[in-house]
C-alpha positions as CSV (number, residue, x, y, z in Angstrom):
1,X,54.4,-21.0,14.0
2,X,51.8,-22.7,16.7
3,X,48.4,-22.9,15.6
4,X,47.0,-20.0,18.2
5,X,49.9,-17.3,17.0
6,X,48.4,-18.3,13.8
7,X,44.8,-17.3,14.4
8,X,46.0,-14.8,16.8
9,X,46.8,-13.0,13.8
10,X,44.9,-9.6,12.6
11,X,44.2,-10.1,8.7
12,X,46.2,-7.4,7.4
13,X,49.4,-9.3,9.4
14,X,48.1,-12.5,8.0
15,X,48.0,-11.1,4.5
16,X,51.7,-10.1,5.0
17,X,52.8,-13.1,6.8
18,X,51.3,-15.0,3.5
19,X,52.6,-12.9,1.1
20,X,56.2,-13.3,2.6
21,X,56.0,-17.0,2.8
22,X,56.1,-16.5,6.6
23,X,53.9,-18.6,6.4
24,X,51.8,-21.0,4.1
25,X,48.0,-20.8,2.6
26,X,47.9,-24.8,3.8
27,X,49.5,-23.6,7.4
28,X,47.0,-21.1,7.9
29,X,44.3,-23.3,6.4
30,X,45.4,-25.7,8.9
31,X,45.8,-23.7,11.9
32,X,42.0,-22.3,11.5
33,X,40.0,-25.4,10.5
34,X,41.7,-27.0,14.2
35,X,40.4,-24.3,16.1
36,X,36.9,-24.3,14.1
37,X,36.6,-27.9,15.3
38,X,37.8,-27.4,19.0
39,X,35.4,-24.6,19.8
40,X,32.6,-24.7,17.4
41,X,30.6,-27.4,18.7
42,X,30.8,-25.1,21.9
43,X,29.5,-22.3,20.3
44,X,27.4,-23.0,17.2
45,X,29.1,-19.3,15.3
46,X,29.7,-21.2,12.0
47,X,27.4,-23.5,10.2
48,X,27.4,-25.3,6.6
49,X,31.0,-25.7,7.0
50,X,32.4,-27.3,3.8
51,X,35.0,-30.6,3.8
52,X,37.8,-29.9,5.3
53,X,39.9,-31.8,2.4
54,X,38.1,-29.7,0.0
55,X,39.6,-26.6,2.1
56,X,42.7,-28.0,2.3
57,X,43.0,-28.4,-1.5
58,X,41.9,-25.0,-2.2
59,X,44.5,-24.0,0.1
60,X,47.4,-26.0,-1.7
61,X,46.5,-24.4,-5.0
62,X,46.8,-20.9,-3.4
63,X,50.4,-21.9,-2.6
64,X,50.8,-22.9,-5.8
65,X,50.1,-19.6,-7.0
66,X,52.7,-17.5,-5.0
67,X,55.1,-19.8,-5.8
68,X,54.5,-19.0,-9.1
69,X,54.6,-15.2,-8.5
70,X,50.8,-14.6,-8.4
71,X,48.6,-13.2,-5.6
72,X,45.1,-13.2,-6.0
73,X,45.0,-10.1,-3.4
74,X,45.1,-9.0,-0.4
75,X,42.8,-12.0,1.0
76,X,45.2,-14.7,-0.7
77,X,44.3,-18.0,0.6
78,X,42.6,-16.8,3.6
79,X,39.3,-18.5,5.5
80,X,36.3,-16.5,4.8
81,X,33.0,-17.3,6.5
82,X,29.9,-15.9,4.7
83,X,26.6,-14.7,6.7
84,X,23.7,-16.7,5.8
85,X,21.8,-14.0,4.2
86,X,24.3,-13.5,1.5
87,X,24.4,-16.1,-1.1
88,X,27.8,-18.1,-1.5
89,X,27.8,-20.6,-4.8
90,X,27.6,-23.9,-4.1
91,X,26.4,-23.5,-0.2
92,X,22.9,-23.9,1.1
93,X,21.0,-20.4,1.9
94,X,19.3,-21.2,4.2
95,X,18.4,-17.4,5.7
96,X,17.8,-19.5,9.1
97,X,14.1,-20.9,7.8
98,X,13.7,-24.5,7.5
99,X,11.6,-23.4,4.3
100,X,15.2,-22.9,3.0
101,X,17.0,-25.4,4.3
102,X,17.7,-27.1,0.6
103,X,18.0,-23.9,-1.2
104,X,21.6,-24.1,-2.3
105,X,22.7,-20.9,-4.1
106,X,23.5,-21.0,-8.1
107,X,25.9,-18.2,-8.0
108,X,27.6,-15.3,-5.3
109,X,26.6,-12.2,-3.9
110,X,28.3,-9.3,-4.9
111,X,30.2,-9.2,-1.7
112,X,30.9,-12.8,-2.3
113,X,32.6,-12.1,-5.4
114,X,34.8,-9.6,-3.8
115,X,35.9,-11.0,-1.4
116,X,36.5,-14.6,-4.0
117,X,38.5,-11.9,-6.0
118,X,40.3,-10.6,-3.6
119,X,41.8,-14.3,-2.7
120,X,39.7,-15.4,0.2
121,X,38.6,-19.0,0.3
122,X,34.5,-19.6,1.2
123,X,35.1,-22.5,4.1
124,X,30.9,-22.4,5.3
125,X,28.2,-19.8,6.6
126,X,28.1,-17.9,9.7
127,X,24.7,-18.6,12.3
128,X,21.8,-15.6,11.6
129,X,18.3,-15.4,13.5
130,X,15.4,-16.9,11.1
131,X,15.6,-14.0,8.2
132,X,18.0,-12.0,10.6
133,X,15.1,-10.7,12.4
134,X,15.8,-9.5,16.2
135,X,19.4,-9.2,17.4
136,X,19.4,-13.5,19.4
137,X,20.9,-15.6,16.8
138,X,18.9,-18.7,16.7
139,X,16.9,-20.8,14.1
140,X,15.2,-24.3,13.2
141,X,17.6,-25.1,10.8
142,X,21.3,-24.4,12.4
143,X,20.4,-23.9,16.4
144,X,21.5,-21.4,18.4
145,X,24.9,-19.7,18.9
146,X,26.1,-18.4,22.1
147,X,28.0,-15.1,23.3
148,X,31.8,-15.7,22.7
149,X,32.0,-14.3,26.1
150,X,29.4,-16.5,27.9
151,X,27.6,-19.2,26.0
152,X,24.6,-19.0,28.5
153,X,24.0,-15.7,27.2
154,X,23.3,-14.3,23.3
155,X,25.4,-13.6,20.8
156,X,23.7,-10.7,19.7
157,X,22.3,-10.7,16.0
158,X,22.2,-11.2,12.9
159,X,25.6,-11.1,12.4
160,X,26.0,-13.3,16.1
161,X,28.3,-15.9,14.2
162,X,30.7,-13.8,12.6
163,X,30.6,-11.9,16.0
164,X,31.5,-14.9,17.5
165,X,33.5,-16.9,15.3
166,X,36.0,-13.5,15.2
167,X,35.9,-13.1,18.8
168,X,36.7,-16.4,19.1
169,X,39.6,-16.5,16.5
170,X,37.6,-19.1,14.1
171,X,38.2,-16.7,11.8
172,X,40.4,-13.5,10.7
173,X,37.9,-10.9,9.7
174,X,34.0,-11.6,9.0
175,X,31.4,-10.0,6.7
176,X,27.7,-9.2,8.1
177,X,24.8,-6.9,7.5
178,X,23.5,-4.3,8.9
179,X,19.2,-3.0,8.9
180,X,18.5,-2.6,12.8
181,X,22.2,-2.8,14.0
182,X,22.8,-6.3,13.0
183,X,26.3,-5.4,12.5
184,X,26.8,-3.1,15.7
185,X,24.7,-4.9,18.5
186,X,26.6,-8.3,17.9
187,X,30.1,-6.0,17.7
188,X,29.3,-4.8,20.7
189,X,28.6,-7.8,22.8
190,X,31.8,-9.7,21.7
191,X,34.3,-7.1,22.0
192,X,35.1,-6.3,18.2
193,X,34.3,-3.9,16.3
194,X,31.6,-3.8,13.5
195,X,30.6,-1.4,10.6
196,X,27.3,-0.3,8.6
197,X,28.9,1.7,6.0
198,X,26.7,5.1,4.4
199,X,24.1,4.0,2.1
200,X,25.1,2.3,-1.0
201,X,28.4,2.3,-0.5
202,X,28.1,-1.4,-0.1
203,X,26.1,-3.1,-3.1
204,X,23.3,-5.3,-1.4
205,X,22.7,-7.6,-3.7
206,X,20.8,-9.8,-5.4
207,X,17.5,-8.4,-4.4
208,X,14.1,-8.2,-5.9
209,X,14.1,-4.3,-5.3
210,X,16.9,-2.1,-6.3
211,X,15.0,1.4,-5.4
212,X,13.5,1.1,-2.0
213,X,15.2,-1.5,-0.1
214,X,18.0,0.9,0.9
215,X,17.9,0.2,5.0
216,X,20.1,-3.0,5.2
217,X,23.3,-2.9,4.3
218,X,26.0,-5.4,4.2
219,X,29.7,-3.9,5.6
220,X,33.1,-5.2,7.4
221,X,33.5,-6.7,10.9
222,X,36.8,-7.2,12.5
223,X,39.0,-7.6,15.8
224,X,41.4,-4.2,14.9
225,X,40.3,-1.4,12.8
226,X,43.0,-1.9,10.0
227,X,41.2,-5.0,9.4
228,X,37.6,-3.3,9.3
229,X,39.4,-0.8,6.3
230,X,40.9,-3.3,4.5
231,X,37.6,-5.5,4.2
232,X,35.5,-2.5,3.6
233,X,38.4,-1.3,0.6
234,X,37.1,-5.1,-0.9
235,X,33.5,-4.8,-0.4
236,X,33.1,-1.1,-1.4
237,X,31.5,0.2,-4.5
238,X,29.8,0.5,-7.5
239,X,28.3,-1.8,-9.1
240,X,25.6,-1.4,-11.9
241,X,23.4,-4.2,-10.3
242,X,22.8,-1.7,-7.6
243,X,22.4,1.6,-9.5
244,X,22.0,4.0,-6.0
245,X,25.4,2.3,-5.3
246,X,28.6,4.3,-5.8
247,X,32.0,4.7,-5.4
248,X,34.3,5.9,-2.9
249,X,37.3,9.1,-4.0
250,X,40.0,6.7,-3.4
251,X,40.1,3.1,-0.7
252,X,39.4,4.0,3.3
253,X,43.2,5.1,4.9
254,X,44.2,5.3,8.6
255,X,46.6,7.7,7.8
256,X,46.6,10.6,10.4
257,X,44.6,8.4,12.9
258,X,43.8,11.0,15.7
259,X,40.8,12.0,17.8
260,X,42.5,15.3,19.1
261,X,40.1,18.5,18.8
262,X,37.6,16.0,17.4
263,X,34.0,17.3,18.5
264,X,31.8,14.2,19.9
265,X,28.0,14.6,20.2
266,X,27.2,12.5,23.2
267,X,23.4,11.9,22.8
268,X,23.4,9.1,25.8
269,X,19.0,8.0,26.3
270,X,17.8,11.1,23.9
271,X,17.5,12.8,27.1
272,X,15.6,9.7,28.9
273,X,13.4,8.4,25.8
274,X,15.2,5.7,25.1
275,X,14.9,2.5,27.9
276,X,18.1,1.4,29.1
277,X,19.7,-1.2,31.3
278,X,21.7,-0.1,34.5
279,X,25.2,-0.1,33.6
280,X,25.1,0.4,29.5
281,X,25.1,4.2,29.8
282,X,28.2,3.9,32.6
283,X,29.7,1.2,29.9
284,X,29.7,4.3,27.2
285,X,30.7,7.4,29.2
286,X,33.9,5.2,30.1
287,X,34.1,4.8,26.4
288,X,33.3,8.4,26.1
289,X,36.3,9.2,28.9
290,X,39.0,6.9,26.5
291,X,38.2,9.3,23.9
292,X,38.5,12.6,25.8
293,X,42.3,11.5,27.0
294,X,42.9,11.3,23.5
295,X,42.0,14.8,22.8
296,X,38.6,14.6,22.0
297,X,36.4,17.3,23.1
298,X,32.9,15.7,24.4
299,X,29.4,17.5,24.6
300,X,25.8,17.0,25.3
301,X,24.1,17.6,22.7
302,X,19.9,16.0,21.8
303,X,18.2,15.3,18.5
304,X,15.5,17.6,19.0
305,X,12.4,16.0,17.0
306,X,9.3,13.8,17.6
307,X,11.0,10.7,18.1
308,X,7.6,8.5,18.6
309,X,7.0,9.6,15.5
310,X,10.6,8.4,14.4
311,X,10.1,5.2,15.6
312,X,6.5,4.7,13.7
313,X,8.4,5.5,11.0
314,X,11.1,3.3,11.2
315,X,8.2,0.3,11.5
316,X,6.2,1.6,8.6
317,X,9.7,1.2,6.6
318,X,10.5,-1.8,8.2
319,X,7.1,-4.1,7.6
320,X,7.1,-2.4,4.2
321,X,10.4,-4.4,3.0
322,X,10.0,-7.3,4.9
323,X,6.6,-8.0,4.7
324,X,7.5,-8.7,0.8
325,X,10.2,-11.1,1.8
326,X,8.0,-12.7,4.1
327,X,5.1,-13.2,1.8
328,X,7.3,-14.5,-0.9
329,X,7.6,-17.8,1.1
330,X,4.0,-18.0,2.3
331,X,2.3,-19.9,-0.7
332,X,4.4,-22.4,0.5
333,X,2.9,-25.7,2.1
334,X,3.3,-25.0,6.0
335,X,4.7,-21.6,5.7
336,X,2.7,-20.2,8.6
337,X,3.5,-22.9,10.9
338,X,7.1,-22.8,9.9
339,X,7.8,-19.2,9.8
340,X,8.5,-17.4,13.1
341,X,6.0,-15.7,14.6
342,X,8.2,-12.4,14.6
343,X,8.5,-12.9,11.1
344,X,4.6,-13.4,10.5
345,X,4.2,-9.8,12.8
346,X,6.0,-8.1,10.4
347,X,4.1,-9.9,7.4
348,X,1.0,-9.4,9.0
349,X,1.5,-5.6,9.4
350,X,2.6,-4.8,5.9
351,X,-0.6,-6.2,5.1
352,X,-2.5,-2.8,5.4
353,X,0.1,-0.3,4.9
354,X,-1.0,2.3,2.5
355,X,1.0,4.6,0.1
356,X,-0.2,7.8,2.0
357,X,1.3,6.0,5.2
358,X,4.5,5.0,3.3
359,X,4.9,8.9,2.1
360,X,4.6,10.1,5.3
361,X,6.7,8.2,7.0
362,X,9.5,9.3,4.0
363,X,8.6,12.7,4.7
364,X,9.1,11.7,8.7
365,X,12.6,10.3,7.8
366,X,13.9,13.1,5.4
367,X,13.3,15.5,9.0
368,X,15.7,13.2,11.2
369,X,18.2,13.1,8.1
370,X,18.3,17.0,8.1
371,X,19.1,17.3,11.8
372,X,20.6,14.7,12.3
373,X,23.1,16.5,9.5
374,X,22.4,20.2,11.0
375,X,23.6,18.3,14.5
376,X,27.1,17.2,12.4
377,X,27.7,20.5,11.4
378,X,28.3,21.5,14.8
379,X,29.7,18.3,15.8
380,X,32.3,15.6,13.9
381,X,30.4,12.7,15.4
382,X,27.6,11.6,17.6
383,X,27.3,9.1,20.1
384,X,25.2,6.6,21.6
385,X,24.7,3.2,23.4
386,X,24.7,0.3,20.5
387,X,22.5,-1.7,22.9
388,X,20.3,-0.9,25.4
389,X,20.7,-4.1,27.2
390,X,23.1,-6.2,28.2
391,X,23.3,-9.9,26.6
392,X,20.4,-11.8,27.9
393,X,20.1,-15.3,28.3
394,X,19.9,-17.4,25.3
395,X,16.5,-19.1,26.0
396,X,14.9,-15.8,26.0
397,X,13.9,-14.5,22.5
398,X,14.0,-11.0,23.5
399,X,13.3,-8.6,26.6
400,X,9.8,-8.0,26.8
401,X,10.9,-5.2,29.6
402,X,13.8,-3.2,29.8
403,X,14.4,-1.2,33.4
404,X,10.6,-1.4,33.8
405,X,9.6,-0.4,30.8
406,X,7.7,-2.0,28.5
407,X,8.6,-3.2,24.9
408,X,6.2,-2.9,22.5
409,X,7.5,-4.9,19.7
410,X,9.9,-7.6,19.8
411,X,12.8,-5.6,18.4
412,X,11.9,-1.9,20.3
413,X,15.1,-3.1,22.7
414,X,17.5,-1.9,19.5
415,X,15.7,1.2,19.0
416,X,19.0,3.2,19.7
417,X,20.2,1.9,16.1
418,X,17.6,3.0,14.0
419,X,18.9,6.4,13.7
420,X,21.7,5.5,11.6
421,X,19.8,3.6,9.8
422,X,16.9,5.7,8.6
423,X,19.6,8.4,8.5
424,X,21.6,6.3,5.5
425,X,24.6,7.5,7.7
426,X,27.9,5.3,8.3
427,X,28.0,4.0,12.2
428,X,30.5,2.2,14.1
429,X,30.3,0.4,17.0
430,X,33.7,0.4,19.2
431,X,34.1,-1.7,22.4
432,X,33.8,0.0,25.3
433,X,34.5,-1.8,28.2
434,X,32.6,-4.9,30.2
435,X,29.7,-4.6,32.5
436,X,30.7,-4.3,36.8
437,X,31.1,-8.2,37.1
438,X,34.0,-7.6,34.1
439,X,32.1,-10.7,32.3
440,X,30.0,-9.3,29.0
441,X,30.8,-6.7,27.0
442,X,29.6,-3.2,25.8
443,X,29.7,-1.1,22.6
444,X,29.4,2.8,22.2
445,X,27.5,3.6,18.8
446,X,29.6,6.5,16.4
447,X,27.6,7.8,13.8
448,X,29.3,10.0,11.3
449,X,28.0,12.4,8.3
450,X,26.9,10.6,5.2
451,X,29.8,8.8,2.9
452,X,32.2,10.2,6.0
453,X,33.2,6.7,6.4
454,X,36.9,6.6,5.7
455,X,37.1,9.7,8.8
456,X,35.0,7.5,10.6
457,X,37.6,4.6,10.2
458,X,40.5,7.0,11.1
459,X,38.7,8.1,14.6
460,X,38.3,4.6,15.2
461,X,41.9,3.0,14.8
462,X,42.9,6.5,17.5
463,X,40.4,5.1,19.7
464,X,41.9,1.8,19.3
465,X,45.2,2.6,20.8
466,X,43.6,3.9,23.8
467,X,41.5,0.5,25.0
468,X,44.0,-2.1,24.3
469,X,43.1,-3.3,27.9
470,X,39.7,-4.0,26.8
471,X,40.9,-5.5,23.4
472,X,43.3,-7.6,24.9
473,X,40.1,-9.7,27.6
474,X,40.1,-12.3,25.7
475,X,37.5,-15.0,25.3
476,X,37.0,-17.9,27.3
């Protein structure tokens, strides 16, 4: 089997293919470390990439194993890139800071050791922003990675690389996380399809703070939906590191995948609040349009609340948990001339945050969680743009205007995913289509009722039978 039909490969046929002796852990091993070295250097999606002898081995002893009649899982000798904000043993973690650059990590994150047991060789890191802040994947230590699409343009962020090394077939399914879209935005803009899971459902860990630091989330990104269940069935559940964690009824099936008679919320702009780009809100109704010729039954419907006061909310949340990850590093020498100066805004601004400000602002979030949920009574799902640009060009750190409007802070461009977010509610981002030149692609944002991920999952692999024209532009 050639070396492209080999990456071409979804992970759940590549786990079969494997498992049949179709084809060989060392093949496979093979097959992806060639096309990490042809297109890599072009676009920058995976970094601390380890020996590729040392791979190679790894890969020999897998085959070993099935020879022997043992499978470690469903991931059984298959390439695994980890982001750089989740710690894999023996690789530096670097979060994107040169601070970091020689903190090498003593053990695995709990997603790690999933995915480890599960059978997946760790071969490097994929790219983040500098502490995965602000949805342009570029740092001081690893450079910048560009759009699988367009290199000129970003990748999205903070999960750009795996965006890109999937979209790019570098590797078979990727893990990221997830606090202001970091999983959606970069889904969106490389055509794939990317997951924050319902709070807890996912163990974030290690972490200094089990209780509060609840808003990022770490969760499955792949090119086909069977692949996005199958790596969420390994990362999922609970684990008594992370006591607000917890466990799923039974793993995430696509059985009975349809979207006929299902009710979709379209919430477009919030009825013109939110700034967006000509052509994103075209990008989703054609998305939207997909879904009604598979049955779907589509409405307007608004999220009738204060949202100024949502979004001052979301940044008295934000600055308070990472302003503390932030000022862990800053009794370091240089620290303020090393750390980005996005970084040292959110620092800055957790610096006078008070309790009363922090309680109100949980008081502010419990409304939009209660209609948000009264609004998924009535409907099955709700809709809206993952991004509210399109991909921008890469020496840009972020749009300071969008459509005329001004941007406030450097991340107010993602506002649409906060929602979600503050909401502790599973979203899924779902291409929908290119933008009119047919170059750089677009994602429409599902958000379903809390832990109504494996519906979620089901929706989306219907949906996926009706954009296989989309799916199938490939890359560049």
């Amino acid at each position: 089997m050639s070396t492209d039909h080999i990456t071409d490969l979804g992970a759940v046929e590549l786990s079969a293919a494997i498992h049949s002796r179709r084809l060989s852990c060392e093949s496979v091993m093979r097959a992806y470390l060639e096309r990490i070295a042809a297109l890599n250097p072009k676009h920058n999606a995976l970094v601390a990439l380890r020996p590729a002898e040392d791979c190679m081995a790894e890969a020999r002893a897998c085959d070993a194993e099935l020879a022997a009649g043992q499978s470690r899982g469903w991931m059984h000798g298959m390439p695994q890139a980890i982001k750089d904000t989740a710690n894999a043993k023996g690789l530096p973690s670097t979060l994107g800071c040169t601070l970091l650059r020689n903190n090498i990590a003593t053990s695995d994150s709990i997603i790690v050791e999933r995915a480890k047991a599960a059978g997946a060789l760790v071969i490097g890191k994929t790219n983040i922003p500098e502490f995965g802040l602000g949805s342009h994947t570029f740092n001081n230590v690893y450079g910048t990675t560009g759009n699988a699409y367009d290199t000129s343009v970003v990748a999205g962020g903070s999960s750009g690389g795996a965006a890109v090394a999937l979209a790019q077939r570098m590797l078979p399914v990727a893990d990221g996380s997830d606090f202001m879209g970091s999983l959606r935005n970069p889904a969106a803009w490389n055509n794939i399809f990317g997951m924050r899971p319902s709070q807890g459902l996912v163990p974030f860990a290690p972490g200094a703070d089990v209780w509060l630091s609840q808003l990022g989330t770490e969760g499955p990104m792949a090119r086909r939906v069977a692949d996005l269940a199958a790596l969420l069935n390994t990362q999922a559940g609970h684990d008594t590191r992370q006591p607000l964690s917890w466990s799923p009824d039974g793993p995430a099936s696509l059985t009975g995948a349809s979207l006929q008679g299902v009710r979709v919320g379209w919430l477009g702009d919030l009825a013109g609040y939110l700034a967006t780009e000509p052509g994103v809100l075209d990008a989703c109704e054609a998305g939207l349009e997909r879904m009604r010729q598979a049955g779907a039954v589509v409405e307007r419907v608004s999220l009738d609340m204060d949202l100024e006061a949502v979004w001052t909310t979301w940044l008295v949340w934000r600055n308070a948990l990472i302003g503390p990850r932030i000022g862990a590093l800053m009794h370091l020498p240089g620290a303020r001339e090393a750390i980005k100066p996005e970084a040292l805004w959110e620092y800055d601004q957790s610096q006078g945050l008070s309790l009363l400000q922090f309680m109100r602002a949980s008081e502010v979030r419990t409304q939009l969680y209660n209609k948000m949920s009264t609004l998924l009574a009535q409907v099955d799902l709700l809709t809206l743009p993952v991004a509210q640009v399109w991909p921008f060009p890469v020496e840009q750190r972020w749009p300071q205007q969008v459509n005329g409007r001004a941007m406030s802070t450097y991340h107010r461009w993602m506002e649409a995913t906060i929602y979600a977010t503050l909401a502790g509610m599973p979203a899924i981002s779902v291409p929908s289509g290119f933008d009119a030149t047919g170059r750089l692609p677009m994602g429409l944002q599902w958000i379903g009722p809390a832990r109504g991920d494996a519906a979620l999952l089901r929706w989306a692999a219907a949906y996926e039978t009706q954009i296989e024209d989309w799916l199938s532009r490939r890359p560049n």
